[in-house]
C-alpha positions as CSV (number, residue, x, y, z in Angstrom):
1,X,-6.7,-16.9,-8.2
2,X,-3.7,-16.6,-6.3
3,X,-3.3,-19.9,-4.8
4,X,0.1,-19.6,-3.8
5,X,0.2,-17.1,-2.0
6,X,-2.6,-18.3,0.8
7,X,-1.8,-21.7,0.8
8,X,-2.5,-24.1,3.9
9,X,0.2,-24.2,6.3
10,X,-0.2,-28.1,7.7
11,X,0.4,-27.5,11.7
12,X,1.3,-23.3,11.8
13,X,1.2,-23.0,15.4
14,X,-0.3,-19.5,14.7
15,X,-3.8,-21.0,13.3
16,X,-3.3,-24.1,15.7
17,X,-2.7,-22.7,19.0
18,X,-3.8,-19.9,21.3
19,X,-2.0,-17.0,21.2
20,X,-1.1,-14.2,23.9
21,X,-3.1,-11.6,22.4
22,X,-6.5,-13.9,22.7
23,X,-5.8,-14.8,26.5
24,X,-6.4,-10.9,27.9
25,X,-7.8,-7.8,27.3
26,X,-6.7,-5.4,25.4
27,X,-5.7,-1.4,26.0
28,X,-9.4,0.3,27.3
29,X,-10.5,2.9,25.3
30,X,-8.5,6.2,26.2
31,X,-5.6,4.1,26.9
32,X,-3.8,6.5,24.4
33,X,-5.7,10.0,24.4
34,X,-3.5,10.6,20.9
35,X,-3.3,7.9,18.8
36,X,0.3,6.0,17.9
37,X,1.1,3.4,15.6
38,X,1.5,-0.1,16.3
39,X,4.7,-1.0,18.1
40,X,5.6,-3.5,15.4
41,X,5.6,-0.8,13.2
42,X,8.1,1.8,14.9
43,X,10.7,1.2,12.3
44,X,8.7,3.9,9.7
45,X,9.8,6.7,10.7
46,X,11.7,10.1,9.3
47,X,15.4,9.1,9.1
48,X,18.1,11.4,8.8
49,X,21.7,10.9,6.8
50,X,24.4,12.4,9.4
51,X,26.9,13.5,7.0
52,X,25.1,15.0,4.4
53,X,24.6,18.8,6.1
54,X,26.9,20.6,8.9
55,X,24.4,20.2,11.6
56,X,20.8,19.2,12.4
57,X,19.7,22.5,13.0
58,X,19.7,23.8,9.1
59,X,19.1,20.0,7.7
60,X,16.6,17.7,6.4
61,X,15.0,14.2,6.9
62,X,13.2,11.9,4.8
63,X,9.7,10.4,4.4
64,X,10.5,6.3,5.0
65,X,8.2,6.1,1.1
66,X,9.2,2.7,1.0
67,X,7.0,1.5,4.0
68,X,3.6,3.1,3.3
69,X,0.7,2.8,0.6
70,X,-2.0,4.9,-0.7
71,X,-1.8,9.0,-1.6
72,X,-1.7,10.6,2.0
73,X,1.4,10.6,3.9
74,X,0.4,10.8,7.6
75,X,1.4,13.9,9.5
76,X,4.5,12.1,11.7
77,X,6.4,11.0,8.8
78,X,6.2,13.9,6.8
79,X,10.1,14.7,5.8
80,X,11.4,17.4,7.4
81,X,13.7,20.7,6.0
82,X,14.2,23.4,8.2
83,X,17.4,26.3,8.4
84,X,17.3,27.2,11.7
85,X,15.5,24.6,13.5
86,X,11.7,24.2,14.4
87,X,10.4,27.5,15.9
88,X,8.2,26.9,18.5
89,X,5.0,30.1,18.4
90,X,2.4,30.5,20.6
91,X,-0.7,30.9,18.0
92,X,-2.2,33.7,20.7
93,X,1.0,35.6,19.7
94,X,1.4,35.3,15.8
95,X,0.5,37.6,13.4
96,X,0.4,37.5,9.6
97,X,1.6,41.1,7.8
98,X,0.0,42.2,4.3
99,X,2.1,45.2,3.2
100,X,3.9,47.0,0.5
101,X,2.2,48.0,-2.7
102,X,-1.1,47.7,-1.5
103,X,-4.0,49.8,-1.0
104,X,-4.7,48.8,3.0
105,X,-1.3,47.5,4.6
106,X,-3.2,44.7,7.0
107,X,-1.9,42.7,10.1
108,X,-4.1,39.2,11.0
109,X,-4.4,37.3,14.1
110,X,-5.0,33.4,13.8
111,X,-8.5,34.3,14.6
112,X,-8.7,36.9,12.1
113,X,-8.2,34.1,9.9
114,X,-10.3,31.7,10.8
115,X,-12.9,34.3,9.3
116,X,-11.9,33.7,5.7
117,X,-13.3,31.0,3.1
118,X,-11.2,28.0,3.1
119,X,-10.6,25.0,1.1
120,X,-9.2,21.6,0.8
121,X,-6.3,20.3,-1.4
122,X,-4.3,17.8,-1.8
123,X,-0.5,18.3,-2.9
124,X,2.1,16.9,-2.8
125,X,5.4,18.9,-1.2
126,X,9.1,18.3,-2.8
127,X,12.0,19.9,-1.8
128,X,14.6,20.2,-5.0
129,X,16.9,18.5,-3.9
130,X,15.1,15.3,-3.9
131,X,17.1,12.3,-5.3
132,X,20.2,15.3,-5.8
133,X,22.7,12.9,-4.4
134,X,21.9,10.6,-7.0
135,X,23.1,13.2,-10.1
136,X,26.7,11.4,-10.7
137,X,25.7,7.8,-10.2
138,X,23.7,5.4,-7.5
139,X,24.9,6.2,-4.4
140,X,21.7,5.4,-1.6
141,X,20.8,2.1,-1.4
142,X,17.1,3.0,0.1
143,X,14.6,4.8,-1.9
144,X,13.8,6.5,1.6
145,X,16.9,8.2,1.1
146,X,16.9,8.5,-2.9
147,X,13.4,9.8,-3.1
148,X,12.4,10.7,0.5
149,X,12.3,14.5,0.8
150,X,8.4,14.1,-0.3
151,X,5.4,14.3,1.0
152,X,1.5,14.2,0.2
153,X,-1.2,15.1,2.3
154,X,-4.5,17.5,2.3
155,X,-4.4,21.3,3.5
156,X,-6.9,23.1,4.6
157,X,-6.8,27.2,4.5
158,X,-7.3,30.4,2.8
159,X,-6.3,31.2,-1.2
160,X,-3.8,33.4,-1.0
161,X,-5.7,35.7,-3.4
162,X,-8.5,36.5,-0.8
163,X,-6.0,37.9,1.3
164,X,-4.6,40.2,-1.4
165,X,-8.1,41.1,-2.3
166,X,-8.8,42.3,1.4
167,X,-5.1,44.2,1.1
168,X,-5.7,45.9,-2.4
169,X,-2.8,45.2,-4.7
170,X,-1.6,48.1,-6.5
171,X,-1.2,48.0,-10.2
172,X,2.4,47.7,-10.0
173,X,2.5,45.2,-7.5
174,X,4.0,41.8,-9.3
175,X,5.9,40.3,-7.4
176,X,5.5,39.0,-3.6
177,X,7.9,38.3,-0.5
178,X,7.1,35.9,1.8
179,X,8.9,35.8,4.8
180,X,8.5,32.9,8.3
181,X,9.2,33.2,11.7
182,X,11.9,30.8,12.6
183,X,15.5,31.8,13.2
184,X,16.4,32.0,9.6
185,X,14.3,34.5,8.9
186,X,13.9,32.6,5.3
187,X,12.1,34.5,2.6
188,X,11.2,33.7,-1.1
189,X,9.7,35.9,-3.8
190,X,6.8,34.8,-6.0
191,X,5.6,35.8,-8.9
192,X,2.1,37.6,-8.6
193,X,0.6,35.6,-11.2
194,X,1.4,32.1,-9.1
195,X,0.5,34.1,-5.8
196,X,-3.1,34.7,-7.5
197,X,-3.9,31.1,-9.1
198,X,-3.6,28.4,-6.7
199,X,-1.6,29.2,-3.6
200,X,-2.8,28.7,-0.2
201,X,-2.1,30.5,3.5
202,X,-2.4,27.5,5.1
203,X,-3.2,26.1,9.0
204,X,-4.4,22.1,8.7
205,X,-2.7,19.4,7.0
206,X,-5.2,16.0,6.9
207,X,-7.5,17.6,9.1
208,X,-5.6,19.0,12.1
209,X,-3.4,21.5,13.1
210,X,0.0,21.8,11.1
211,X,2.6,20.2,12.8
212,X,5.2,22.3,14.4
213,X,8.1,20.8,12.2
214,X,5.7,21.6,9.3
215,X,5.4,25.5,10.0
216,X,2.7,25.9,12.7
217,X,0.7,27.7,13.3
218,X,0.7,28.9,9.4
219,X,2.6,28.2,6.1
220,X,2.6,29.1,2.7
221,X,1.6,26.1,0.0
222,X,3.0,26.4,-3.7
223,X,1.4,23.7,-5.8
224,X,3.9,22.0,-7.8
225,X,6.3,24.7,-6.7
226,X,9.9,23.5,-5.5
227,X,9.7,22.9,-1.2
228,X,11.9,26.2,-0.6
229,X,9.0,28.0,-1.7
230,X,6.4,26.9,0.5
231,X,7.7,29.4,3.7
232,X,6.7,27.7,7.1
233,X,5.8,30.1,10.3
234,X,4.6,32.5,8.0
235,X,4.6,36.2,9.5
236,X,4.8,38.5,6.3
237,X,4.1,38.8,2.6
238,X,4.9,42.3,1.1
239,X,4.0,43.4,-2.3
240,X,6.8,44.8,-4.4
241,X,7.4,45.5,-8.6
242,X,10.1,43.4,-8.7
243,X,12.0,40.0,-6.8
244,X,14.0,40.7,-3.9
245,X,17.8,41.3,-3.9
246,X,17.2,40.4,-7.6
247,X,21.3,38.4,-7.8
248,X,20.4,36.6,-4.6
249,X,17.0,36.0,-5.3
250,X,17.6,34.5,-8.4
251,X,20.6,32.1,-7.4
252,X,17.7,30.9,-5.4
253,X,16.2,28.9,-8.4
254,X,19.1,28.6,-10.6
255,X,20.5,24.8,-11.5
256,X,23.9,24.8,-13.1
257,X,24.8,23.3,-16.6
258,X,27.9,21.5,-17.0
259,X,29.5,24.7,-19.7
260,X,28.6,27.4,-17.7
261,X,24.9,28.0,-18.2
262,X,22.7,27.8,-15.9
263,X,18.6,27.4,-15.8
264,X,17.2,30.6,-13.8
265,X,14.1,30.1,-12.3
266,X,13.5,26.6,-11.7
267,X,10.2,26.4,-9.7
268,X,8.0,23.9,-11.0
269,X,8.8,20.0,-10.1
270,X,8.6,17.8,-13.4
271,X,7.3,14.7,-13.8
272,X,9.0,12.1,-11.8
273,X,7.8,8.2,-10.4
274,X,9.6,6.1,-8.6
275,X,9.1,2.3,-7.5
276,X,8.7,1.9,-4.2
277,X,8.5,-2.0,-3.4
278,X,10.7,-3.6,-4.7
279,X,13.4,-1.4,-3.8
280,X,16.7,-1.9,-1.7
281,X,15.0,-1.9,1.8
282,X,12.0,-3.5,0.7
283,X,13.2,-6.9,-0.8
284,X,11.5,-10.0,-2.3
285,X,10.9,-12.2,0.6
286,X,8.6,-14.6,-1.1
287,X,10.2,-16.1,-4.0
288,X,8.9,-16.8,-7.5
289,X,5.6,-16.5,-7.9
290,X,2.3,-13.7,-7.7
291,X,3.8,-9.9,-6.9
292,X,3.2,-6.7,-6.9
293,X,5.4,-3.7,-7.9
294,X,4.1,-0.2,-6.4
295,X,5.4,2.8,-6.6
296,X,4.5,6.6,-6.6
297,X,4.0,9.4,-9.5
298,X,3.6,13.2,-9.5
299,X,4.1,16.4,-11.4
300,X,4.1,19.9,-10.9
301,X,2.5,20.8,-13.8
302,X,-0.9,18.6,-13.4
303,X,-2.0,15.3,-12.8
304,X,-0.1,12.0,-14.1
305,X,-1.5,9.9,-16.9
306,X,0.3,7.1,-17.3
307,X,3.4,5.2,-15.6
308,X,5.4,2.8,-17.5
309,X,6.9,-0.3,-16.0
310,X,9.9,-2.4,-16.9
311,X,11.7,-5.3,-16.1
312,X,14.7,-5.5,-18.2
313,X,16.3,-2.2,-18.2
314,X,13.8,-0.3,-20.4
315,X,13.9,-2.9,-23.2
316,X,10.0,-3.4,-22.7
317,X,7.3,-1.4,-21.4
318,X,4.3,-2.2,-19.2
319,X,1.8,0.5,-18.7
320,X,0.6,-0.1,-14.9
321,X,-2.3,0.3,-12.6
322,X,-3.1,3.7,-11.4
323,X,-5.1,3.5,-8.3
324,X,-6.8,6.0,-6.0
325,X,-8.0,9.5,-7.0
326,X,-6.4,11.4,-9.6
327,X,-5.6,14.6,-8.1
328,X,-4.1,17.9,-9.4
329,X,-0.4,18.4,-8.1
330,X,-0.6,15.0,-6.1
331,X,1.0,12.0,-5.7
332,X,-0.6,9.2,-7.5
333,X,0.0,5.6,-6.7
334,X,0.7,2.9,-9.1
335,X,0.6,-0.8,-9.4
336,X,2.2,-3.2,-11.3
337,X,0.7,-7.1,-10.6
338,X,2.3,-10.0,-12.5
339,X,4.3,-13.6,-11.9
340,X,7.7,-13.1,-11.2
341,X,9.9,-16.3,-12.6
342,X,12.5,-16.0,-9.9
343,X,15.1,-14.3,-12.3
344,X,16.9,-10.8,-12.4
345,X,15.4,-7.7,-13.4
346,X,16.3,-4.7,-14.2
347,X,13.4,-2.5,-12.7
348,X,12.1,1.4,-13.6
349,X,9.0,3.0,-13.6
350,X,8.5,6.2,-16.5
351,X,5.7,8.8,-15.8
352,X,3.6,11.1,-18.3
353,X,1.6,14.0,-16.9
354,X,-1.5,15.8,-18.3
355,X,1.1,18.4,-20.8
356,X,2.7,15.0,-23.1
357,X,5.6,16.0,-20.7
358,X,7.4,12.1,-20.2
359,X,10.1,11.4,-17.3
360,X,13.5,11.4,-18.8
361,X,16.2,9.1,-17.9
362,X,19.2,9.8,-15.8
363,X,21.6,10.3,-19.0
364,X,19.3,12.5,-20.7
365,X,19.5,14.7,-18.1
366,X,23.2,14.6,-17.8
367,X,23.5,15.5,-21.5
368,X,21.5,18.2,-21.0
369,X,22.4,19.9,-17.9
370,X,25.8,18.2,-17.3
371,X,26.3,16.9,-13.7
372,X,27.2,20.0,-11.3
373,X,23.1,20.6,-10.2
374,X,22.2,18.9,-7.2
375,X,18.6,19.9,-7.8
376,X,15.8,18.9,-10.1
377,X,16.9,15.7,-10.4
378,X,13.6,14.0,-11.8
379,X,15.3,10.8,-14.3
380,X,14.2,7.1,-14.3
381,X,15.2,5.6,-11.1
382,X,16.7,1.8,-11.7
383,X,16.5,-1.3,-8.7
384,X,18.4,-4.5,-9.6
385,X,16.6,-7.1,-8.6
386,X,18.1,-10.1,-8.1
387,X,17.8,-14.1,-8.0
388,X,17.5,-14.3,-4.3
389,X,15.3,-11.3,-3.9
390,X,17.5,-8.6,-2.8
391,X,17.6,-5.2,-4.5
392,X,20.1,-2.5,-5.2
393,X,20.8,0.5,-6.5
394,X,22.2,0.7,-10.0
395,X,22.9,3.1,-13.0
396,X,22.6,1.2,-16.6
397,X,23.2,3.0,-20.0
């Protein structure tokens, strides 16, 4: 029983007295023919650091993690990377091109589409450069910031494979280009092996349309892929024996090593977890007592097994609660529930997916890879909690 935490409080005007909200009626149905959140809740939104790219145009925003619960990240917060802005397309007027080393070069209409099997998945989306800034020390004191180029939600659309089938790949077809619509022009090549297991030509995300900043009318989904991958506005995917401008292509997935070596082909997204309350925007307003830690977990490899918890600096682990459905290439959320005494901690969560893989820490990394990559960055994130309930961002060896 957790006494404390609904205890009677002797003459709260809130239980005591009639408030505003009982005295009239509410909105009418239809008041709002597209629903919005509450207005006490308008501070979770997508937030944007000014001085971390040239202009807004070719930048990115992140998913406010710390404020919402669950798996599914709901369309309106769902971060936000583009190169040359948002394109705007008329459905009527797009077109999706099959062409190259295939038997039957094809062009699709969004009807066209609409013809083919679909299914339902949900994965989660990170660009690599998630927690990037954090590769020489703590430097964001908000895990919407450290953590928030992520999101999770459920896509509806056509495997990619179908497609190809209908095109006929030739037998030296193994490698594709997918290309979007936007300004940029933005293409990525993909192995044909990838393009043939589990990757979707997508339309829906939770159930309706994809939003505009999210590559409507279609997009490409890579599970467990790095973001850059994933094209939005999809027009084109050609066939070819080889990647793209093969130098240039392969910069594309390359994270530098500290002595000059570099990793080539960095797709997938390694285990990672993160604790999402507490965390510097999320503080301890309660005091000693009944809490709860929560936090998220993924990897691009499979599902997550276990998270770790700890609340001294890694000195002693706690395995937590995982909660919800365990889904391939998703998020999973995690709980931690104990009594807090009311001293410092020293918090971190440590994830294990499906393969034994377990999340390294932030020093591990570095030894490995040196400090120069702004990508990939998947160590143990650390939140100093302290006395008063106030968190920060810190590094500890």
């Amino acid at each position: 029983m957790i006494a404390s935490a609904g205890a009677a409080r002797a003459g709260d005007p809130v239980i005591t007295q009639m408030q505003p909200w009982r005295e009239t009626l509410g909105d009418p149905v239809n008041a709002k023919a597209y629903g919005t959140p509450s207005e006490f809740e308008n501070h979770v939104l997508r937030r944007r650091v000014e001085w971390l790219t040239a202009d807004a145009f070719s930048s990115i925003d992140f998913t406010p993690i710390d404020q919402l619960d669950g798996l599914i990240t709901p369309n309106g917060v769902c971060f936000e990377r583009h190169h040359g802005g948002a394109a705007q397309i008329d459905p009527a007027q797009h077109r999706l091109m099959i062409n190259g080393l295939v038997d039957r070069p094809l062009v699709f209409t969004m009807e066209d589409l609409q013809r083919f099997p679909r299914e339902n998945h949900v994965y989660f989306l990170e660009c690599a450069a998630n927690s990037g800034m954090e590769w020489r020390g703590a430097q964001m004191d908000s895990v919407q910031f450290t953590h928030g180029m992520i999101h999770n939600v459920m896509y509806t659309g056509i495997p990619l494979r179908v497609l190809l089938d209908e095109a006929g790949i030739k037998p030296n077809g193994k490698w594709i280009l997918a290309e979007g619509a936007d300004a940029s022009g933005l293409t990525r090549s993909i192995p044909m092996e990838k393009a043939l297991d589990d990757v979707l030509v997508a339309f829906k995300m939770n159930g309706e349309a994809l939003r505009v900043e999210q590559g409507y009318p279609l997009r490409l989904v890579v599970p467990g892929w790095e973001g850059s991958t994933w094209i939005k506005w999809l027009r084109r995917i050609e066939i070819g024996d080889k990647p793209w401008h093969h130098r240039e292509e392969a910069s594309k997935y390359t994270d530098l090593y500290g002595d000059g070596i570099s990793r080539r082909f960095t797709w997938v997204m390694e285990a990672k977890s993160v604790i999402t309350s507490p965390s510097p925007t999320m503080p301890i307003r309660h005091g000693a007592g009944q809490m709860v830690i929560t936090g998220l977990a993924w990897s691009g490899r499979g599902r997550i097994k276990q998270v770790d918890i700890t609340l001294d600096g890694g000195k002693n682990w706690h395995k937590a609660r995982l909660d919800g459905p365990s889904l391939n290439k998703s998020l999973h959320r995690f709980y931690f529930d104990f009594k807090w005494d009311g001293k410092p901690m020293l918090i971190q969560s440590r994830a294990h997916d499906e393969t034994g893989y377990v999340q390294p820490t932030k020093d591990a990394l570095r030894t490995s890879r040196g400090v120069n990559s702004t990508y990939h960055n998947n160590g143990i994130q650390t939140w100093h909690v302290q006395a008063d309930g106030e968190v920060e961002n810190v590094e500890i060896s």
